[in-house]
LOZAPA-599904 format. One record per atom (N, C-alpha, C, O): x, z, y; atom name. Coordinates in steps of 0.02 Angstrom, whole numbers, plus 50000, padded with zeros to 5 digits. Each point is the difference from the previous one (the first is absolute). Example, Ala and Ser with C-alpha at 12.3 -4.5 7.8 and 13.67 -1.06 7.14 Angstrom:
BEGIN
{voro {50660,50390,49716},'N'}
{voro {49955,50000,50059},'CA'}
{voro {50045,50000,50060},'C'}
{voro {50052,50033,49999},'O'}
{voro {49930,49931,50054},'N'}
{voro {50042,50003,50059},'CA'}
{voro {49961,50037,50055},'C'}
{voro {50025,50008,50055},'O'}
This chain:
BEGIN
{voro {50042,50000,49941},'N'}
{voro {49958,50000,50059},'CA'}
{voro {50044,50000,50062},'C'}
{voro {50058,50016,49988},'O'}
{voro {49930,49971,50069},'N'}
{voro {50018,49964,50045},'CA'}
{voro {49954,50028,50071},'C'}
{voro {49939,49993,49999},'O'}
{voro {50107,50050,50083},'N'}
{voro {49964,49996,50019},'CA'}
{voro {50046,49989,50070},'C'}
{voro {50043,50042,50013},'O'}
{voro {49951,49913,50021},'N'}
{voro {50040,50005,50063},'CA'}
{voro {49950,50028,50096},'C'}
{voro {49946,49982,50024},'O'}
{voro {50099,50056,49996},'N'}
{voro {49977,50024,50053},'CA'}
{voro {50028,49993,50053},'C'}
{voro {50061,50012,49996},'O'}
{voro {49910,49965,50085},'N'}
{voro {50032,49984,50028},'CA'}
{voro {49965,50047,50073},'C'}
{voro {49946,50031,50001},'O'}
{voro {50092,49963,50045},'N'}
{voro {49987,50059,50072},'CA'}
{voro {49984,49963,50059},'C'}
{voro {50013,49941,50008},'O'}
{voro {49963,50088,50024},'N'}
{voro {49968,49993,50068},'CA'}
{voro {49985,50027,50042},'C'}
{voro {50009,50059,49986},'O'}
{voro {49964,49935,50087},'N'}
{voro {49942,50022,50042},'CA'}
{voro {49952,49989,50000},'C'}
{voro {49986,49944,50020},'O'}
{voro {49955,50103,49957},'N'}
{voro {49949,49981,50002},'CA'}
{voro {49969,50043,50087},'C'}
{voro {50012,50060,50011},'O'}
{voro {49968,49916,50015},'N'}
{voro {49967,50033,50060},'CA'}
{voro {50061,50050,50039},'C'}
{voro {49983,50033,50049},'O'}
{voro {50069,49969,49931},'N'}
{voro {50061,50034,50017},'CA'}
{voro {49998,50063,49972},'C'}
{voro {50007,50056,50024},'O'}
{voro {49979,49914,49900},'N'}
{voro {49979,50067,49938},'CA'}
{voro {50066,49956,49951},'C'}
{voro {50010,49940,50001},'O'}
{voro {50032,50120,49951},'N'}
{voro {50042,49956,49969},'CA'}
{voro {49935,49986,49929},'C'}
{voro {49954,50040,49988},'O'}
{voro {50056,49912,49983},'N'}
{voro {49950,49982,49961},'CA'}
{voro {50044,49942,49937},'C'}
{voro {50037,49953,50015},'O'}
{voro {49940,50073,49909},'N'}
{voro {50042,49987,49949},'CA'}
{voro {49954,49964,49945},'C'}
{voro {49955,50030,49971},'O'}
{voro {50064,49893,50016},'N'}
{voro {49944,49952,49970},'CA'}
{voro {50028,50004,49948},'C'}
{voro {50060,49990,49989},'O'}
{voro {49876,50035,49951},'N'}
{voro {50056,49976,49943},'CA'}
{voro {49961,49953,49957},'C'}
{voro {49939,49997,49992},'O'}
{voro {50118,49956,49976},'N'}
{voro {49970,49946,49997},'CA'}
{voro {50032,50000,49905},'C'}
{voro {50059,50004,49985},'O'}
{voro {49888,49991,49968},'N'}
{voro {49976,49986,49931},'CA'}
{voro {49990,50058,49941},'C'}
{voro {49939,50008,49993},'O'}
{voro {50092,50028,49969},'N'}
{voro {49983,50070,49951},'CA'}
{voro {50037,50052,50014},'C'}
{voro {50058,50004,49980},'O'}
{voro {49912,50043,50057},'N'}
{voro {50016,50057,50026},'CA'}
{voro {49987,50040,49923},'C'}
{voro {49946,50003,49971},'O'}
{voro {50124,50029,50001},'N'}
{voro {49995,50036,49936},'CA'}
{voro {50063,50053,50001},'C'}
{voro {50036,50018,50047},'O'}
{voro {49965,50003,49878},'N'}
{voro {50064,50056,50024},'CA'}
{voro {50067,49957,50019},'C'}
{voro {50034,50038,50033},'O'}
{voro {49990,49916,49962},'N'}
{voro {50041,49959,49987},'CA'}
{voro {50008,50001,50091},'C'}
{voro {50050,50026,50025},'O'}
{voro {49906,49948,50011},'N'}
{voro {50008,49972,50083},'CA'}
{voro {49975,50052,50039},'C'}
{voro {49998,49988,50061},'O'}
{voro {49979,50074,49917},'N'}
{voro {49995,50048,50041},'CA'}
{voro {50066,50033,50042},'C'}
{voro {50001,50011,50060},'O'}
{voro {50046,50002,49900},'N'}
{voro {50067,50029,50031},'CA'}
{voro {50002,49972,50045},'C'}
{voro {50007,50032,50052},'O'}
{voro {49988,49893,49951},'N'}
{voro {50027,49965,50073},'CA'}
{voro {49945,50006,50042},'C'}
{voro {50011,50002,50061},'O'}
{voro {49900,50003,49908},'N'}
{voro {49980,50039,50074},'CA'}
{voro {50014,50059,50039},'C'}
{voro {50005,50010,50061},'O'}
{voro {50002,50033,49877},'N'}
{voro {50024,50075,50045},'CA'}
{voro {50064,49996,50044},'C'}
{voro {50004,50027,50055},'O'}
{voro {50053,49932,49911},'N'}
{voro {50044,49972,50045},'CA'}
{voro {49989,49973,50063},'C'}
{voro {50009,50027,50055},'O'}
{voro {49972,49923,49932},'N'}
{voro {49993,49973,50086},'CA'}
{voro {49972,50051,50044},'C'}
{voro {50030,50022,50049},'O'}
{voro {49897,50003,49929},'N'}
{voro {49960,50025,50022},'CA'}
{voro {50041,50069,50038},'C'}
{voro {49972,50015,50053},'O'}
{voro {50076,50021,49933},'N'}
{voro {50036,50059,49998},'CA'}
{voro {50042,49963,50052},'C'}
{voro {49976,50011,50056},'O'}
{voro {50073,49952,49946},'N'}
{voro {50023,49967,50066},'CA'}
{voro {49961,50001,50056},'C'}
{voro {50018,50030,50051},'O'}
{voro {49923,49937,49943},'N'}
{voro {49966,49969,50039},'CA'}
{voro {49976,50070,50055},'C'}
{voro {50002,50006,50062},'O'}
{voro {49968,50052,49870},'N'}
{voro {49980,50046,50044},'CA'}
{voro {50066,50055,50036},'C'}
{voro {49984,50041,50043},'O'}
{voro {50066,49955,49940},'N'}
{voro {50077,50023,50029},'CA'}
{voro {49998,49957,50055},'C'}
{voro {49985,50027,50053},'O'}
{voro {50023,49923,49948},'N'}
{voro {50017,49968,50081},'CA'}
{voro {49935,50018,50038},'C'}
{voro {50022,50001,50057},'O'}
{voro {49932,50010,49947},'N'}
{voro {49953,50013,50045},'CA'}
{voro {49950,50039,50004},'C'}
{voro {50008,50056,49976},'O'}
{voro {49937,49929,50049},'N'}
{voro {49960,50055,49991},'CA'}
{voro {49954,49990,49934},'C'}
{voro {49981,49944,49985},'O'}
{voro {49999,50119,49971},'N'}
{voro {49954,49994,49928},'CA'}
{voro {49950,49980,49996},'C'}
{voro {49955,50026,49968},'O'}
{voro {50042,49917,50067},'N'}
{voro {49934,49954,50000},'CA'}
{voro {49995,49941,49962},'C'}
{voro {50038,49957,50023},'O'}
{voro {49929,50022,49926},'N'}
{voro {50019,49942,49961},'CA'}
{voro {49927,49977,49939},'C'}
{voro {49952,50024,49969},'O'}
{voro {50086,49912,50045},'N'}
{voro {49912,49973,49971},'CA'}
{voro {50048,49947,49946},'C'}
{voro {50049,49964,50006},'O'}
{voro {49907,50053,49943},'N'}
{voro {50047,49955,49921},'CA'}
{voro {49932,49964,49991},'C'}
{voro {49947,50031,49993},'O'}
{voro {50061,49898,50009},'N'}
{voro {49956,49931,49987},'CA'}
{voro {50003,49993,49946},'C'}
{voro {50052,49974,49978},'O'}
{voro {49886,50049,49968},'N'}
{voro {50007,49968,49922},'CA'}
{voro {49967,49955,49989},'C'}
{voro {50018,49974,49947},'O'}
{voro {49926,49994,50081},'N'}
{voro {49957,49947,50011},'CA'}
{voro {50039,49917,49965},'C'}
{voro {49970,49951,49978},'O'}
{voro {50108,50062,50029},'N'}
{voro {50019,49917,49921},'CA'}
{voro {50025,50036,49951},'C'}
{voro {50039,49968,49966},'O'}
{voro {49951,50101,50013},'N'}
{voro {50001,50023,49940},'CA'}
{voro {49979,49986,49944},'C'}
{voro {49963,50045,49982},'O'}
{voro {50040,49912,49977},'N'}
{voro {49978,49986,49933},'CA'}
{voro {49969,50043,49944},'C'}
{voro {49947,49993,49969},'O'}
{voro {50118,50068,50026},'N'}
{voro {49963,50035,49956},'CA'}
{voro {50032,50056,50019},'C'}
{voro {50051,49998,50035},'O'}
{voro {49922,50055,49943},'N'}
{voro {50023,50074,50033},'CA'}
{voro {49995,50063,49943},'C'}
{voro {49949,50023,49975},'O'}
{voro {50120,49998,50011},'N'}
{voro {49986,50048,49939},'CA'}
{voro {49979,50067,50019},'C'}
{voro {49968,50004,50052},'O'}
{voro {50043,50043,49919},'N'}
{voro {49976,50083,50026},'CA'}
{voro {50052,50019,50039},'C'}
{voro {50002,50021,50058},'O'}
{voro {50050,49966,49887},'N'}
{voro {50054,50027,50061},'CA'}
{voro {50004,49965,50073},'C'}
{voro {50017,50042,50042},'O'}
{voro {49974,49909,49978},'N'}
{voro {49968,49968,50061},'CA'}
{voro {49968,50060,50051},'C'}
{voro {50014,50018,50058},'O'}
{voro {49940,50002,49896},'N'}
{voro {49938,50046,50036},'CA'}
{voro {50035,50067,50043},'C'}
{voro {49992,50028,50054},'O'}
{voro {50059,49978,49873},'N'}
{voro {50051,50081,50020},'CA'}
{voro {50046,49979,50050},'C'}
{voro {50001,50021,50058},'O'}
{voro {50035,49938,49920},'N'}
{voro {50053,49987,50059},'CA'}
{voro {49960,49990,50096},'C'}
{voro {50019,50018,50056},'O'}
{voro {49935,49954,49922},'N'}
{voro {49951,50003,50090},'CA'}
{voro {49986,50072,50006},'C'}
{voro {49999,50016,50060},'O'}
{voro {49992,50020,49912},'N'}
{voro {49971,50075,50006},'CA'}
{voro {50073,50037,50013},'C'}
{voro {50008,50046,50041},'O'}
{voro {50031,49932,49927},'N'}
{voro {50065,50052,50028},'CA'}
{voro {50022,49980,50057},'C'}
{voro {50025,50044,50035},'O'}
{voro {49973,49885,49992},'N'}
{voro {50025,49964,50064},'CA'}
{voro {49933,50034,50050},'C'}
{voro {50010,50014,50059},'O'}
{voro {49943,49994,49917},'N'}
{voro {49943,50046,50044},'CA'}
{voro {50033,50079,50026},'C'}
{voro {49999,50027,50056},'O'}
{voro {50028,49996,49880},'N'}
{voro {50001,50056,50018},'CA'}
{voro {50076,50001,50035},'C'}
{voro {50004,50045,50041},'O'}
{voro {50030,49934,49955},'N'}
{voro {50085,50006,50016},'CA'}
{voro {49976,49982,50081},'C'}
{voro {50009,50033,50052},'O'}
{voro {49965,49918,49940},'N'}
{voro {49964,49962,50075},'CA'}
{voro {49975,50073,50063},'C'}
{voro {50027,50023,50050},'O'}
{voro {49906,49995,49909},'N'}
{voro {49964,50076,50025},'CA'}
{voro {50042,50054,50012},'C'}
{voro {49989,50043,50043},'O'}
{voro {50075,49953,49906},'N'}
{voro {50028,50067,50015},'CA'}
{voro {50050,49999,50064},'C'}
{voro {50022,50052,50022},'O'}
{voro {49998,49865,50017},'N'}
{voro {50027,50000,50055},'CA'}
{voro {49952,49987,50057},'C'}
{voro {50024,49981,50054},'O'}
{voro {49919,50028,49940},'N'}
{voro {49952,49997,50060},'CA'}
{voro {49987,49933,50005},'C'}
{voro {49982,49972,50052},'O'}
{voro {50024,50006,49902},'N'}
{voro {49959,49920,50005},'CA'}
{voro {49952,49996,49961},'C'}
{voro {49981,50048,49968},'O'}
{voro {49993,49894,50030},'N'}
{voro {49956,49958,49954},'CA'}
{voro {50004,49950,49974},'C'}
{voro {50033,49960,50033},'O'}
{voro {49940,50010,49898},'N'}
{voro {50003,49934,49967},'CA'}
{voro {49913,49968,50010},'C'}
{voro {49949,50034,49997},'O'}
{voro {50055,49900,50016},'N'}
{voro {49936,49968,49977},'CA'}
{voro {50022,49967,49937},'C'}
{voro {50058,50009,49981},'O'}
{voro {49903,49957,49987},'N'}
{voro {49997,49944,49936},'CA'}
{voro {49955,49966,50030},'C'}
{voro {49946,50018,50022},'O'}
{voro {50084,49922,49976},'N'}
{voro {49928,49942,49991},'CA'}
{voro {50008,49960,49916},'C'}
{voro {50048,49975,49970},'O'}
{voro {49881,50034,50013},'N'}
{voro {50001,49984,49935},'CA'}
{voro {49920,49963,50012},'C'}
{voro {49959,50023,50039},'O'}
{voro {50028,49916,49917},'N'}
{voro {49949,49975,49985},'CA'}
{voro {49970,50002,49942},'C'}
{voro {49952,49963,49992},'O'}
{voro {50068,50080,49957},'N'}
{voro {49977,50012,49946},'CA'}
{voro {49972,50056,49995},'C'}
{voro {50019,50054,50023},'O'}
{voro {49924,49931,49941},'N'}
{voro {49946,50054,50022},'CA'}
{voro {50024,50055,49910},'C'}
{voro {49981,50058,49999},'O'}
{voro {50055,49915,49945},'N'}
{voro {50028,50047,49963},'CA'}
{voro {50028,50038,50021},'C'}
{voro {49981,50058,49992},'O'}
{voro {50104,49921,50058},'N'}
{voro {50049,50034,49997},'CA'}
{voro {49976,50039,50080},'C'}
{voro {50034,50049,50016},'O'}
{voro {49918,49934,50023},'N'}
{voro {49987,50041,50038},'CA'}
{voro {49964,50080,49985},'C'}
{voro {49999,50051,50034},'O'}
{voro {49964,49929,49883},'N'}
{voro {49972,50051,49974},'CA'}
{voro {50044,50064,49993},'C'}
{voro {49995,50060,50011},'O'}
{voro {50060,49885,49958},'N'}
{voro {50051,50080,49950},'CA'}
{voro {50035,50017,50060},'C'}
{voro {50011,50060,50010},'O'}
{voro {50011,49892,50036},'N'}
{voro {50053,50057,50059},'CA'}
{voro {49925,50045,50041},'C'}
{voro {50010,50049,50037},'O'}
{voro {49940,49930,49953},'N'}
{voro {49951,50059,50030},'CA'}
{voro {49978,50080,49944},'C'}
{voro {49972,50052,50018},'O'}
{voro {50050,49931,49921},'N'}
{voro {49974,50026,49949},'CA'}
{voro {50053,50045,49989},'C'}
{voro {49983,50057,49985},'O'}
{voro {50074,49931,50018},'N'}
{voro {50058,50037,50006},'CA'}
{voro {49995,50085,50011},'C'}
{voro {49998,50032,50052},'O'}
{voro {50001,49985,49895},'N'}
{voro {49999,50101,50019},'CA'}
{voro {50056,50030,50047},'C'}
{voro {50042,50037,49975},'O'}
{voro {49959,49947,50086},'N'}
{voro {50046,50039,50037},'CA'}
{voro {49966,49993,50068},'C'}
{voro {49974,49946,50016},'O'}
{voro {50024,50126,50039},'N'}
{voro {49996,50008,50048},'CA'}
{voro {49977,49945,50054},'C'}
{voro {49947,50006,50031},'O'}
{voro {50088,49951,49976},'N'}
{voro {49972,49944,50041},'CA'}
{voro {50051,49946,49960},'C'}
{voro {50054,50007,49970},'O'}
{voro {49906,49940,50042},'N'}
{voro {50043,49943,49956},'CA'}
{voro {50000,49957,50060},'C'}
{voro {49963,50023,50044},'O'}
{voro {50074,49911,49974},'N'}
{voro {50028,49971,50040},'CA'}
{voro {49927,49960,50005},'C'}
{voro {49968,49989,49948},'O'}
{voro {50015,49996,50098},'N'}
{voro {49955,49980,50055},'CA'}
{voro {49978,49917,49986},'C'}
{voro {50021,49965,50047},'O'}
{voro {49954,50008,49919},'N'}
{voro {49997,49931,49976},'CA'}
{voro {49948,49964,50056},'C'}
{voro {49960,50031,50034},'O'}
{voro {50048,49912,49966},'N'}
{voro {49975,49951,50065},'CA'}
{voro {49986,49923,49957},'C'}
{voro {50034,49989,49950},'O'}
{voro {49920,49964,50072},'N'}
{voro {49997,49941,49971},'CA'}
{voro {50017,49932,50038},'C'}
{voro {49989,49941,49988},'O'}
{voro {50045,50095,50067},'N'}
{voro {50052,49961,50033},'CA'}
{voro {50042,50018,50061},'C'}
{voro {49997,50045,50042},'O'}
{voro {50027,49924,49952},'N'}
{voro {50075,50012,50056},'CA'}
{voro {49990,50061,50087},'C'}
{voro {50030,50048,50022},'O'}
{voro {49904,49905,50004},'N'}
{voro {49970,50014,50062},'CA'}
{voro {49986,50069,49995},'C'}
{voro {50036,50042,50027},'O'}
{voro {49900,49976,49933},'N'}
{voro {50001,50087,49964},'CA'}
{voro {50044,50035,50018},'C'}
{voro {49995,50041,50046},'O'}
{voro {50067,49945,49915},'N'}
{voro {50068,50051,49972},'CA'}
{voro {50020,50007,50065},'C'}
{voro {49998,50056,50024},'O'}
{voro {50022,49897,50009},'N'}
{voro {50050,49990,50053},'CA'}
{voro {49931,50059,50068},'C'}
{voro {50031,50035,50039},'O'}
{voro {49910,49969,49966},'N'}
{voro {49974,50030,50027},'CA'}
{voro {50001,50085,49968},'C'}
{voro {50028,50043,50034},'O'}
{voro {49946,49972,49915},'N'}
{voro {50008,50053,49984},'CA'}
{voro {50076,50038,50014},'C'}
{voro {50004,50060,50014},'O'}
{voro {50057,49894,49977},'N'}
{voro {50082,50030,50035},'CA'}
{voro {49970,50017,50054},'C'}
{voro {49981,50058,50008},'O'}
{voro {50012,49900,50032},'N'}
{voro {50008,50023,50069},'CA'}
{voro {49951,50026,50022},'C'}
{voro {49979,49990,50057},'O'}
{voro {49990,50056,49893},'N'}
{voro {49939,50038,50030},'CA'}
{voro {49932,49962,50023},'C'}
{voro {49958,50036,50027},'O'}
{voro {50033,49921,49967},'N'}
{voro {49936,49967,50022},'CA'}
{voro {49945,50005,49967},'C'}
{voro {50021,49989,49943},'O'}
{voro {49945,50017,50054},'N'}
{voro {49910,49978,49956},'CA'}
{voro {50041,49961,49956},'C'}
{voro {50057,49985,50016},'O'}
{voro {49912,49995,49917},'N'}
{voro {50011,49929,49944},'CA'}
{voro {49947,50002,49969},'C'}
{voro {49994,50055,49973},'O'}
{voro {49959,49907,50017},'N'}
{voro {49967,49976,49957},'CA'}
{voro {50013,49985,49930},'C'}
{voro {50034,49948,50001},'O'}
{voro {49957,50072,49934},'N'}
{voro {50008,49993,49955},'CA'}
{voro {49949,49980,49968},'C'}
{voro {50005,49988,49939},'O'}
């Protein structure tokens, strides 16, 4: 399996697309980047799974620890996800608050910066 991810600005939010099977195999390199990303700046960050193909459990865990590593420096994560499965299990998730899911970009990037979002 196979998953490449690439970085951006989204709304002058850093924002992380990942693009084909998010599994145990390509998670390291999300928590990687993702761990840079939130070191250089402020713990604000929105991970794009929307060309995700397929998404294992560990998928689910690795977003929930990037939630919480995220929370514990005074930031926040969105997800934008279009799958109404994998939006289930990161909502279903038994822990305290689970990372904040959105069904697109506009959402996420509002809920960072504090605004109203429509979900």
């Amino acid at each position: 399996m196979h998953c490449s991810f690439s970085v951006a600005q989204y709304d002058e939010l850093p924002i992380i697309y990942a693009h084909g099977d998010l599994d145990m195999a390509t998670c390291p390199e999300l928590g990687d980047l993702a761990t840079t990303l939130i070191d250089q700046a402020q713990p604000r960050l929105i991970v794009d799974v929307l060309d995700v193909a397929y998404t294992e459990a560990s998928a689910i865990d690795a977003l929930v620890e990037l939630h919480n590593k995220i929370e514990s420096r005074g930031g926040k994560l969105a997800v934008v996800c279009g799958d109404l499965q994998v939006k289930r299990l990161i909502e279903s998730v038994q822990v305290d608050r689970e990372p904040a899911v959105f069904d697109d970009r506009d959402s996420a990037a509002a809920y960072l910066s504090g605004l109203p979002a429509a979900n």
